[in-house]
N, C-alpha and C positions, 0 to 999 in steps of 0.2 A: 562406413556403414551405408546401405544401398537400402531402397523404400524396400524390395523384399527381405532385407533383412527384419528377424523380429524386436520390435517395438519394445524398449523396457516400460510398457503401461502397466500389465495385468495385473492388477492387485493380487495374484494369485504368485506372481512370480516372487523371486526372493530378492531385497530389495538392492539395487544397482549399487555398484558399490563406489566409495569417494576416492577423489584421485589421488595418490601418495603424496607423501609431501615431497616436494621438491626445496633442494638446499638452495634458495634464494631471500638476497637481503630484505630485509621489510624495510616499507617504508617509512618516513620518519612522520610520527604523528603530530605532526606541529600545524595541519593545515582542516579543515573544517570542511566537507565537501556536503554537496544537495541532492536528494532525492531526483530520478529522472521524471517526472511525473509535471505534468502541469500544472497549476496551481495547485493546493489539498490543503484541506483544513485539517484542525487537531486530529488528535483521537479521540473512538469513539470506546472505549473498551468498559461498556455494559452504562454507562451513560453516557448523555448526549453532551459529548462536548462542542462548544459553541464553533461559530464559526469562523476564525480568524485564521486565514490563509498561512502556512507557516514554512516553514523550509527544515526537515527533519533528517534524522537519519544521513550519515556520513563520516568516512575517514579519510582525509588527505586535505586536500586545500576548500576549493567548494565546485562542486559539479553534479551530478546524478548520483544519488545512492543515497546509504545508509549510513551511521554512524559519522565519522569521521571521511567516510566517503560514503554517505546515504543520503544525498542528495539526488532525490529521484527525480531533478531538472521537473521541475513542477511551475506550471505557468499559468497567470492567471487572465483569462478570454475577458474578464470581465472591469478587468481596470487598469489604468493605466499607470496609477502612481504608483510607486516601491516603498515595503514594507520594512521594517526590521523588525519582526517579533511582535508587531503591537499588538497586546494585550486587554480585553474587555473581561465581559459577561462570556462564561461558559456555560453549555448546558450538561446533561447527566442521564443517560439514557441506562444504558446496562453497567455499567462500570469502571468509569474514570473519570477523569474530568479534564476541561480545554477552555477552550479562548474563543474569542471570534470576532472579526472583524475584515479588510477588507486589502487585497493588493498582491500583489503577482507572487508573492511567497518566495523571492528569492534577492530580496532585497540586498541584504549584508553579504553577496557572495560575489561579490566586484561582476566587471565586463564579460569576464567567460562566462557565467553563466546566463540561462535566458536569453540566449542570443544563438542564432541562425549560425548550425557549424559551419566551416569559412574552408573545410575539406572534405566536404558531402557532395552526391549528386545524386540525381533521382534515383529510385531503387528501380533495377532491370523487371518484366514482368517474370522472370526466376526468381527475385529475391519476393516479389510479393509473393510468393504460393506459400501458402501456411502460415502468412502473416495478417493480425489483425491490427486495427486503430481503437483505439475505448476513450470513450466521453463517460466518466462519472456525473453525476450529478447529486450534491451533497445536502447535508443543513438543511434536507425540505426545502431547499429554493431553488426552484429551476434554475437562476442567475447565477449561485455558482457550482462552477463544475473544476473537475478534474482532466486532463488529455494523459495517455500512457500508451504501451503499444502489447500484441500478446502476443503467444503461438499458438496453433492449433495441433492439440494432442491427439484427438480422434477424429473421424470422419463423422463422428456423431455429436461432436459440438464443441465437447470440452475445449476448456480453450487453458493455457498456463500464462501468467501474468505476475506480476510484483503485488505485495501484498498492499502498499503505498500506494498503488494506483488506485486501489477499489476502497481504500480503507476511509470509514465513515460517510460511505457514499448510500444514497438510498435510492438511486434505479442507477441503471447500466444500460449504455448502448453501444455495441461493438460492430465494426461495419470488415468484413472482410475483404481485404484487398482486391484479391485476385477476381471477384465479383461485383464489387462494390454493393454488394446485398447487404445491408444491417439490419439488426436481431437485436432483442433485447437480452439481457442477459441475465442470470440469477446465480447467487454465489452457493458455490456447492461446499468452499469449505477455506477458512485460511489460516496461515500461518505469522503470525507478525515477527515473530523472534527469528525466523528465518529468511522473514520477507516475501513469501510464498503464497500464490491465492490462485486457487483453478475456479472457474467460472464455465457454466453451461449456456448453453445458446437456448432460444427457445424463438416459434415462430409466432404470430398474432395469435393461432390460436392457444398459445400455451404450451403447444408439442416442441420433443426435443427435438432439435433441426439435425438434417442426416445428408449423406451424401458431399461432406464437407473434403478438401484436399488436405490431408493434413503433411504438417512440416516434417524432412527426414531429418531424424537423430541422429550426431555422431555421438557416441561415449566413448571413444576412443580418448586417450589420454595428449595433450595439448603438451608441444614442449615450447620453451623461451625462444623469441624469434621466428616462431610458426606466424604465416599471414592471417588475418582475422579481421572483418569486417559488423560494424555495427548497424541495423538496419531498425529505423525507427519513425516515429510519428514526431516528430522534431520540431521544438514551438507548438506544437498540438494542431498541427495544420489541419490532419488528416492528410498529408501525403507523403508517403514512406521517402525516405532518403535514405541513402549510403553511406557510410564514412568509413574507410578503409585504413587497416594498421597493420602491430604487429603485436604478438604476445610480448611484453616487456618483466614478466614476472609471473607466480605460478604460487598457490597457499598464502595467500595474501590477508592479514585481517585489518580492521579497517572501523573505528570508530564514530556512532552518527550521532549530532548534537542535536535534540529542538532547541530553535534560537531563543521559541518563546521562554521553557521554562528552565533551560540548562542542563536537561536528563541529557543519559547518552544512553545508546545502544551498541551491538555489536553485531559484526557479520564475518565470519571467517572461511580460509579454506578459498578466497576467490581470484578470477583469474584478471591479471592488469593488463592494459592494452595502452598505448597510445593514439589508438581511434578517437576520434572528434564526437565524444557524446554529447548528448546538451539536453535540455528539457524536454520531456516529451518519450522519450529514449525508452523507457524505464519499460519491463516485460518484455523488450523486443527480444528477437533471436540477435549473439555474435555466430556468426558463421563462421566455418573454416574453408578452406582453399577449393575444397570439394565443392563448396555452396550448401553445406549441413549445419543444422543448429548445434555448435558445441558449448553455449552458455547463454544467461539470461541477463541482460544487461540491466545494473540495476542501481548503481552509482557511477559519480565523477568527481573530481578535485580539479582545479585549476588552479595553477599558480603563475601568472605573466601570461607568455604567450602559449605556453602549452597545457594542454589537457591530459589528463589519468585517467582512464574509465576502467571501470569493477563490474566482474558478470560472476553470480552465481553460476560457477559447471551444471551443467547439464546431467549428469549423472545428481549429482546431488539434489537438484529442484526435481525430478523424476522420485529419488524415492520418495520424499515429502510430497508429491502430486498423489503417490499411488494410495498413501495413507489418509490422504483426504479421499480421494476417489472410494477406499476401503469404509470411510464414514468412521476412522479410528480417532478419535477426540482424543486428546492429553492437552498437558500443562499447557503447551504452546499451541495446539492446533485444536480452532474451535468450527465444529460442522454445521454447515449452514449460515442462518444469520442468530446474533444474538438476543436473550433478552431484553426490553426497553424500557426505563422507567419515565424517563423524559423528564425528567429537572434540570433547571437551568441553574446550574452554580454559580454565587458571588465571585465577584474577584478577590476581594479580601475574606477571610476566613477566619473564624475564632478559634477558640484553644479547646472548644469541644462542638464537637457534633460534625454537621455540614451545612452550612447556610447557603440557600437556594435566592435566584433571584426572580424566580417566574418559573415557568412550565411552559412545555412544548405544545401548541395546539396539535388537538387528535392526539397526544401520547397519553398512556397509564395515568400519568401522573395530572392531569388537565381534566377539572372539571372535580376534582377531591376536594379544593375548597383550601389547598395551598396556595400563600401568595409570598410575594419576595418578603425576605426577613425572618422566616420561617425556619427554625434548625432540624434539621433531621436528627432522630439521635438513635434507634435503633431500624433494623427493618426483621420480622419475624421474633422480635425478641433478641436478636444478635445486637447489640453498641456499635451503634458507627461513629469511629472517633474522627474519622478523616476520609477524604473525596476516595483512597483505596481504598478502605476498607467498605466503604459503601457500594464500589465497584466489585469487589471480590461478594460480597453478600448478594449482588443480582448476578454475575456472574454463575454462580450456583444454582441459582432456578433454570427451567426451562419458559423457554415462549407459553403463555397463557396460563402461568402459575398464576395464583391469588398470593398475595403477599400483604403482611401488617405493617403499615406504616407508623412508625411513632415519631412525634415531634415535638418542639416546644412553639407555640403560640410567639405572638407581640405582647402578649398579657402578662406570658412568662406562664400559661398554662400548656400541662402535655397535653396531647389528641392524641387519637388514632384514627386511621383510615383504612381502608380493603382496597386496594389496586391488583388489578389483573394486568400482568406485565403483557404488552406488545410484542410486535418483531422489531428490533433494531437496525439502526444501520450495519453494516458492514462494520467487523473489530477490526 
């Protein structure tokens, strides 16, 4: 596929189709793999979960990605120690609940991971054209942030990324390669269960940024032992690097743990490379032979001395691009940014309600006259028996609804309260 050939973006088109399955063995899921992504805190999914750096999503050993290899190689700028999982106060913004605390997020995932690929070199200035570097910024504190890497889908901004790069992040700043111009960014729409997140550029004053080089598409179908290279912001330098492979497999799925709480998720359909991915990795373009984006790199496993790397096809993260692009919300795909309640949830929890440990300064939920110890027990009149269900009930409003708060006191008396939900961070 050549730049003039046409583009699968138009939300008008019909959607790209996913690649067949190819009869190849799967992996054995016995290994635990990391998100590419630099450091990342919880989730945020309709509240604010805290912020304790985590290493999520992945299937295979531990690397970049999701599930069992959803290890989206996530690193943390801002410390030096290593984590395993620890555990605090989480907050509660639109609908879930997390952890927070403090360390590189890739603790329990041995020496391959967070560490500088060992068969990388700088990326050619061809591999930078249509590649970007993103700095999240999470938890309302400058201090910590997110590294991941995108592409660029339009000449008018859009940009396609992993949903683990941006997730729970509340500003974006993405700096394009090939110019080293950076833009702030705003999220137009994501996907978690897919792992999919396109993001708009915009320039100081607000406007969408134009005139951008965007990255050429292959959707040509990938066979086992095609060359393939991964091109990423690795360790979150901000300097793209190369690492070069080959396809080792083809319909791959791929299970990702959070270390904190033992959830898993899932990613399937993706293609394995023995390319050298590592933190940071995560949204890049894998390229094929041609120099065309044929997947989104978005997991790894490590086991010894070798590396697995996991890229959502490129056909596949295109249709899900276009139906955000289309502004079509479902189960999985939520438009924009979401609702925010901003409570901050206990670590330990009772057998009814949701017991909060404080409130977020500036959120909904700040300045109502909650303080820790407080149970939430319905919102609107709905029963919140537990951190989902209270998730799913903001989930359900939009931005700037008024919503009823009921809860139970220290007295052991209910209230109620009137909060007008927020914008949240990134689901």
């Amino acid at each position: 596929m050549t730049e003039n050939d046409p583009q699968p973006l138009d939300p008008q088109s019909p959607p790209a189709a996913v690649p067949a399955e190819v009869q190849t063995p799967q992996p054995s899921p016995e290994f635990v793999a990391e998100p590419a992504v630099v450091p990342h805190r919880r989730r945020y999914r309709g509240l604010l979960i805290g912020g304790a750096a985590f290493v999520a999503l992945g299937i295979g050993a531990s690397g970049v990605g999701f599930g069992t290899a959803l290890a989206a190689l996530r690193i943390d700028s801002s410390a030096s120690s290593q984590v395993q999982g620890s555990q605090s106060q989480g907050s509660t913004g639109s609908g879930s609940s997390g952890s927070s605390g403090a360390g590189n997020g890739h603790g329990s995932f041995g020496p391959q991971v967070g560490r500088t690929s060992v068969n990388a070199t700088a990326a050619t200035a061809a591999q930078e054209v249509g590649v970007v570097t993103i700095v999240s910024t999470l938890d309302y504190d400058s201090s910590s942030q997110a590294a991941g890497t995108g592409i660029i889908l339009t000449s008018g901004g859009e940009i396609l990324t992993n949903n683990h790069v941006v997730e729970g992040s509340t500003s974006i700043k993405v700096t394009v390669e090939s110019t080293n111009k950076t833009y702030t960014a705003k999220v137009v729409g994501t996907d978690s269960t897919d792992d999919i997140a396109v993001l708009q550029l915009v320039d100081g004053s607000g406007t969408d940024v134009t005139g951008l080089t965007k990255a050429t598409l292959d959707t040509q179908k990938l066979a086992v032992g095609d060359a393939v290279t991964s091109v990423g912001n690795a360790e979150g330098t901000g300097n793209l690097v190369a690492a070069a492979g080959s396809v080792t497999a083809l319909d791959q799925d791929i299970q990702v743990a959070n270390d904190e709480t033992g959830a898993t998720e899932s990613l399937a359909g993706l293609i394995e490379t023995d390319a050298d991915v590592v933190s940071g990795d995560s949204g890049g373009p894998l390229i094929d032979a041609r120099g065309e984006v044929t997947g989104v790199v978005t997991a790894a496993s490590s086991g010894g001395r070798t590396t697995t790397g996991y890229a959502i096809p490129i056909t596949t993260a295109l249709t899900i691009a276009k139906k955000i692009i289309a502004g079509e919300a479902s189960s999985t795909i939520t438009i924009g940014l979401p609702a925010f309640l901003g409570v901050q949830l206990a670590t330990t929890q009772g057998a009814t309600g949701v017991t909060i440990s404080g409130t977020v300064a500036g959120s909904a939920a700040a300045g109502t006259g909650l303080v820790a110890g407080d149970i939430i027990t319905a919102l609107d009149g709905t029963a919140i028996a537990s951190t989902d269900s209270l998730s799913a009930a903001i989930k359900a409003h939009a931005i700037g609804d008024a919503a009823i708060l009921t809860y139970t006191d220290a007295s052991g008396a209910s209230q109620q309260v009137t909060v007008t939900l927020a914008e949240g961070p990134a689901a």
